[in-house]
C-alpha positions as CSV (number, residue, x, y, z in Angstrom):
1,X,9.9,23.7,-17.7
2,X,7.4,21.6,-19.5
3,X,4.0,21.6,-18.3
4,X,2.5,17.9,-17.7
5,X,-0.9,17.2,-19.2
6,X,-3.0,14.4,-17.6
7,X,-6.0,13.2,-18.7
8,X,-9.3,13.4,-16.5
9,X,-9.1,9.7,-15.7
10,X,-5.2,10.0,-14.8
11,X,-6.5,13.1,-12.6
12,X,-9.3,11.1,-11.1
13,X,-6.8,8.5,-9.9
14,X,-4.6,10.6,-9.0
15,X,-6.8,12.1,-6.5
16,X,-8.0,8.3,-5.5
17,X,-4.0,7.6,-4.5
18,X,-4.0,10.8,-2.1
19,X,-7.0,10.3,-0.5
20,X,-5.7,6.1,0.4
21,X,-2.6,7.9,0.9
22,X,-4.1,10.2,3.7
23,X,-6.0,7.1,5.5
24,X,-3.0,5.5,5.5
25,X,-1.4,7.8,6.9
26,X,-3.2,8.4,9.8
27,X,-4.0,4.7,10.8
28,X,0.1,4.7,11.4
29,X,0.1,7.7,13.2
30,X,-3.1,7.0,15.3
31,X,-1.1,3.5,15.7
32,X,1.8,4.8,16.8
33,X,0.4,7.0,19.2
34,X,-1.5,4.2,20.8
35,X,1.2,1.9,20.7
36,X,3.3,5.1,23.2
37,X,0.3,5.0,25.4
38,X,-0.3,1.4,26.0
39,X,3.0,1.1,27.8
40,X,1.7,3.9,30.6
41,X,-0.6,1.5,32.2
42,X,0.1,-1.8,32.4
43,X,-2.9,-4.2,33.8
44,X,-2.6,-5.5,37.6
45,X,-3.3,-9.0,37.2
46,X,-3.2,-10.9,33.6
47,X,-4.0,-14.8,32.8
48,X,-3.4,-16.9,30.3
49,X,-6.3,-15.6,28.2
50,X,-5.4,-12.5,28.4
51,X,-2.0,-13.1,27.2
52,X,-3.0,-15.7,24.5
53,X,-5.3,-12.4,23.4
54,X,-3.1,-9.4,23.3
55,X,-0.3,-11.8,21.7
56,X,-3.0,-12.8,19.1
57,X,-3.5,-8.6,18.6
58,X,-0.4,-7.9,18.5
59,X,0.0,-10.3,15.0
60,X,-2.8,-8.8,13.6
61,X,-1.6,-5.5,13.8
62,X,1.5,-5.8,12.9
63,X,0.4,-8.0,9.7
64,X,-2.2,-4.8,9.0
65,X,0.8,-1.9,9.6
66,X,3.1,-3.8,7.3
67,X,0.5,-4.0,5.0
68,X,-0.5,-0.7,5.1
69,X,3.5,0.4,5.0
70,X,3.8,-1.5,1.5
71,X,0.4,0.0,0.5
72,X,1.6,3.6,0.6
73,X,5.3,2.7,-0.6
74,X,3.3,1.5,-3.3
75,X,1.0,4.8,-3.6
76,X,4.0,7.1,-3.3
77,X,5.8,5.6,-6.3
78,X,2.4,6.0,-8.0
79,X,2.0,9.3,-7.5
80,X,6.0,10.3,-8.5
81,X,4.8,8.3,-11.9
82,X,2.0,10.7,-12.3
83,X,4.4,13.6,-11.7
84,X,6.9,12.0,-14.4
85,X,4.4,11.3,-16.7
86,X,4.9,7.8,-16.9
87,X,1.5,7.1,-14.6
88,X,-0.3,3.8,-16.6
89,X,2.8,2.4,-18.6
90,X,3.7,-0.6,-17.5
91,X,7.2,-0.6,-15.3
92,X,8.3,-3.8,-17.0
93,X,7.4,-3.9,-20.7
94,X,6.5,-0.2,-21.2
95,X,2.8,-1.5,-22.3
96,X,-0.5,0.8,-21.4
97,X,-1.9,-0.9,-18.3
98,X,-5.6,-1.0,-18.9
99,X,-7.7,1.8,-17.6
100,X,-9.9,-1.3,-15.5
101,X,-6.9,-2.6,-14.0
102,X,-6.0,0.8,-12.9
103,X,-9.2,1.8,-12.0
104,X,-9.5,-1.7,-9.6
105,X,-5.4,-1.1,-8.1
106,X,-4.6,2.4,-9.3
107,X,-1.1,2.1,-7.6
108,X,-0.5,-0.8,-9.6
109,X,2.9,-0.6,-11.6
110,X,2.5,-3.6,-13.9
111,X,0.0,-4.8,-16.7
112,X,-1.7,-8.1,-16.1
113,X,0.8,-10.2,-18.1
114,X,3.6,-8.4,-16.4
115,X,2.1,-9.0,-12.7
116,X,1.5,-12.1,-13.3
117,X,5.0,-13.0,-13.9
118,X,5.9,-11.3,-11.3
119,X,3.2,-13.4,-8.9
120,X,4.6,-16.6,-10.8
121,X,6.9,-18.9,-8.0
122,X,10.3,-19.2,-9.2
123,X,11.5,-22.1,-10.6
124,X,13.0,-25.3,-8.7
125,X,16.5,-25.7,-9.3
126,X,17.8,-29.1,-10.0
């Protein structure tokens, strides 16, 4: 079996990606376990407020748990590129992705010119 060599800065990121990784990690965990305890004790007496509130909450964290879901999907397939070798080539055009860009988003699959087709809206059709 071959024996992968990565350079300092791929290592350096590389130990970026698991540490976000871990964090991740455990705000869906520590979320999940608060979301099986906040069912034990349900409040006496709520108004409108209090509703409008916890509704309001309950957007917000599920906008920050899916975020943080497609965060570490993202880191995951970041780290089996680093493991392939293939950790900084760009997933559409097979280009380097700058060492800034990866430095700034080191999950980040995609050189600029690539992502930015990707962000790009599609096309009305007529």
């Amino acid at each position: 079996m071959p024996v992968l060599v990565v350079s300092p800065s791929t290592q350096q990121l590389a130990a970026r990606l698991l540490q976000r990784a871990a964090e991740l990690r455990a705000l869906l965990q520590q979320h999940a376990g608060a979301a099986v305890g906040a069912s034990d004790n349900p409040p006496d007496v709520l108004d409108f407020k209090d509703v409008a509130a916890e509704d309001r909450q309950a957007i917000i964290d599920e906008a920050t748990l899916a975020h943080a879901t497609a965060e570490l999907h993202q880191i995951v397939a970041a780290l089996r590129r680093v493991e392939d070798g293939s950790y900084g080539e760009c997933q559409d055009c097979g280009e380097p992705i700058d060492e800034r860009r990866l430095f700034a988003m080191p999950a980040t699959p995609f050189c600029t010119a690539c992502q930015a087709i990707h962000e790009r809206p599609p096309m009305p059709r007529r």
